[in-house]
N, C-alpha and C positions, 0 to 999 in steps of 0.2 A: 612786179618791178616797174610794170607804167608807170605807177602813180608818183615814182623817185621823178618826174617832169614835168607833173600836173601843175607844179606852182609856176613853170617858169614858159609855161603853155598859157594860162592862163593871163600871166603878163603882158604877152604880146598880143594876146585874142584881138584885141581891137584896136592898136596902135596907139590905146589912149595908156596914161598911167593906172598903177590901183586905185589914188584918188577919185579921179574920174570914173573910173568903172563903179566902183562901190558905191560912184553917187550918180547915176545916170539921167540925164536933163531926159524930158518926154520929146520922143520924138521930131523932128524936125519936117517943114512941110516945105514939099517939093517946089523950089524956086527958079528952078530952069525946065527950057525946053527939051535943049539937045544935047547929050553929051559926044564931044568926040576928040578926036587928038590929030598929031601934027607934029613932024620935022621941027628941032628946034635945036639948036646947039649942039648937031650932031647926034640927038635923041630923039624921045616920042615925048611931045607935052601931051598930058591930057587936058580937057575942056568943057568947061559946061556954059554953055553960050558962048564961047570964044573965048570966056574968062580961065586961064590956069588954075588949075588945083592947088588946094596947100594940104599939108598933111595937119592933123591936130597942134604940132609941135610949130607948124609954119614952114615948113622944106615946101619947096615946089614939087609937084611927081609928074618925074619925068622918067621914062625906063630907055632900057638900051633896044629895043626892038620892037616893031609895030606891032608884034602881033601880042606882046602882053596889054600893050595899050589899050589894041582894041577893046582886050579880054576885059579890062578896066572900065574903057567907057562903057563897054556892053551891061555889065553891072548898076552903074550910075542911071545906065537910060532906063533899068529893069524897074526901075522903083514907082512905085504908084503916087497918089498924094503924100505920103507920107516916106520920108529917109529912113529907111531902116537898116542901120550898119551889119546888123545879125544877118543880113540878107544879101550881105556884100563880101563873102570869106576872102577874096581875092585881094579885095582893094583893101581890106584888113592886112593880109600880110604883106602885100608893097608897102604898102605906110608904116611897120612896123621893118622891114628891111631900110626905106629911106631914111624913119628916125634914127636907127643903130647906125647907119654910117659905114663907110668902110673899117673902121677902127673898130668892129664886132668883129670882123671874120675871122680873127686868131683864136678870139673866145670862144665862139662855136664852134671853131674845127676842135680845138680842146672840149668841148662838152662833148661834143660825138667822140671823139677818138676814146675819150675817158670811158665812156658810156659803152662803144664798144667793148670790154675788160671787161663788164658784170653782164654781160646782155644776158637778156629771158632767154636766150637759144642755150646758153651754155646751161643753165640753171634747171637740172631734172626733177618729174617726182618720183619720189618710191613707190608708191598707189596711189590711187588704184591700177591693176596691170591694164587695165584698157584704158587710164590716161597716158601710162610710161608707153604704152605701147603705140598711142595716138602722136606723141611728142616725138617718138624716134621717125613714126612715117613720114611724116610732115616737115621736122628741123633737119635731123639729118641730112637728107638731099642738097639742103642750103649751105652747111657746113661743108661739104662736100664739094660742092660747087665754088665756093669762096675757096677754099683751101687749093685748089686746084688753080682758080684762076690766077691768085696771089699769090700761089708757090708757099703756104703758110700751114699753121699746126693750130688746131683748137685741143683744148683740156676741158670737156663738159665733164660738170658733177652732178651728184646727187646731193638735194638740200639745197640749204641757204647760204652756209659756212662760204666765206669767201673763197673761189679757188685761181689764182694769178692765171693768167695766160701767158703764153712764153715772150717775153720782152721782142725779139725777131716779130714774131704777130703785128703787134702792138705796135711797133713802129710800121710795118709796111701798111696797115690798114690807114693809118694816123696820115702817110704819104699820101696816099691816094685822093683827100681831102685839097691836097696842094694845091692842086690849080681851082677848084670853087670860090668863085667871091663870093660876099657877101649876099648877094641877092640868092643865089642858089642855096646857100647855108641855112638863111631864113629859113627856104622853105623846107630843106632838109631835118633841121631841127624840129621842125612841126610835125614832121612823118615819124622820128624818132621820139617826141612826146606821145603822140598819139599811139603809136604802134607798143612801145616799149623794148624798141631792137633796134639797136644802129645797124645791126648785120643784116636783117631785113633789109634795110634803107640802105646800105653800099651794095645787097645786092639787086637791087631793081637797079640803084645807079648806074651799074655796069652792066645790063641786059643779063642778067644770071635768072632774073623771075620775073612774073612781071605781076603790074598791081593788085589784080585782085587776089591774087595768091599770098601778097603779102599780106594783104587784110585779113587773109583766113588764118594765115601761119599766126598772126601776133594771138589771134582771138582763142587759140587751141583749150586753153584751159577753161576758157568762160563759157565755149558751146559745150565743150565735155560736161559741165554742170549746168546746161541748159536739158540737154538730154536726160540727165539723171533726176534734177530734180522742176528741171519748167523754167522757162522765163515771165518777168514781171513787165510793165509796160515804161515804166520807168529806166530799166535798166535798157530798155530796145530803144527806145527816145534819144538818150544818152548815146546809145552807141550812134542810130542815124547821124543825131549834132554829129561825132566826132568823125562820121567816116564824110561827112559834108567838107570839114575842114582838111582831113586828110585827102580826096578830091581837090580842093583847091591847091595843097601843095602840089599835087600830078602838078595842077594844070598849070601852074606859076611855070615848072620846070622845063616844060612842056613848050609855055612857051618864051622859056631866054635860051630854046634849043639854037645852038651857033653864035650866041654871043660870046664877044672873045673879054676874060677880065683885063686881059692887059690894056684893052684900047679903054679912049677916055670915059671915063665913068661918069654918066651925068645926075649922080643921084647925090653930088656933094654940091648944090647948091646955098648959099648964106639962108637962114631961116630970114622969112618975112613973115606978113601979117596972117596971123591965121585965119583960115578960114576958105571957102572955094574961091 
């Protein structure tokens, strides 16, 4: 069931449109010194040479806390002769939270919340008994732990056949999304493409597990067929990429740790010229 987010993962991967992605210009050669950031309208500018940032789209990127800044310039200064966005997961998902705007967070707490309702955790197999048997050691506890922290009811099944969650569920999970703005949603959404569980992702949210655990929980079915019948090099590549990016949501989250949504949001700047 990842793969129902892989299109809209892929949208945001780099802040550019599919246009652009589909046509990628060859790298860019590194034209500043230093990157760094700075107090600025009650935000963090970032900087490369003193000059502000623009996002693909033209936003200034500015965040609400220094320490994602820093996490931003730190990125920018990482780059050798050559810019390589693939190598910057971070500054990808700010730029892809600043383009969305405040005016995504309704839509993404609706794609999680929704997403929630069919999650991989509810969704059992029949066989083999040492996958059924692997899914209950591993999900169970998370269900378990959700259901207790949220005062709530899951209905796992077996198969694919749709099976409803009880509407009570469904809205207290959907609540708890309330207070995330947009910028935490980003990255949240990313952890929920990536993983293939929003209940995964609300429970690290809430201290109920914590990352590496999620990574294992999402991946139950793919190592059980790694064991049975081997992995390919291709498919390990693929997972590194994604758990690279899943890493970057931690770290986004990690660091707008205490930003409050209510104060002013500096990430609604007029678009300007593109470009750094």
């Amino acid at each position: 069931m990842r793969d129902f987010l892989e299109d809209a993962h892929a949208h945001r991967q780099d802040g550019m449109g599919r246009a652009q992605a589909a046509h990628k210009a060859p790298l860019m050669r590194r034209f500043y010194a230093n990157a760094t950031f700075e107090p600025q309208d009650g935000a963090y500018a970032v900087l490369l040479d003193g000059r502000p940032i623009k996002t693909p789209g033209g936003k200034t990127v500015r965040v609400p806390t220094p320490e994602l800044a820093d996490a931003l310039a730190r990125e920018w200064d990482r780059q050798s002769a050559e810019i390589n966005f693939q190598h910057m997961p971070i500054v990808r998902l700010a730029h892809s939270a600043i383009e969305s705007g405040l005016e995504s967070a309704p839509a993404f707490r609706d794609e999680i919340a929704k997403y929630a309702g069919n999650d991989l955790l509810l969704y059992r197999a029949d066989t083999p008994e040492s996958l059924v048997a692997e899914q209950e050691r591993v999900w169970d506890p998370v269900l378990v732990a959700l259901a207790r922290h949220f005062g709530v009811m899951f209905q796992p099944t077996v198969g694919i056949i749709h099976q409803p969650q009880p509407p009570a569920t469904l809205e207290r999970l959907a609540s708890t999304l309330d207070a995330e703005d947009h910028l935490a949603l980003t990255a949240l959404v990313q952890m929920v493409s990536l993983t293939g569980s929003a209940l995964l992702v609300m429970a690290h949210r809430h201290n109920l597990i914590d990352p590496d655990a999620v990574w294992t929980a999402a991946h139950v079915d793919e190592d059980h067929n790694i064991r049975l019948w081997g992995g390919d090099d291709f498919a390990e590549r693929r997972r590194r990429d994604r758990q690279i990016e899943f890493r970057a949501a931690l770290a986004m989250l990690e660091a707008l740790a205490g930003h409050s949504p209510e104060a002013v949001n500096p990430l609604t700047t007029a678009p300007g010229p593109a470009g750094a």
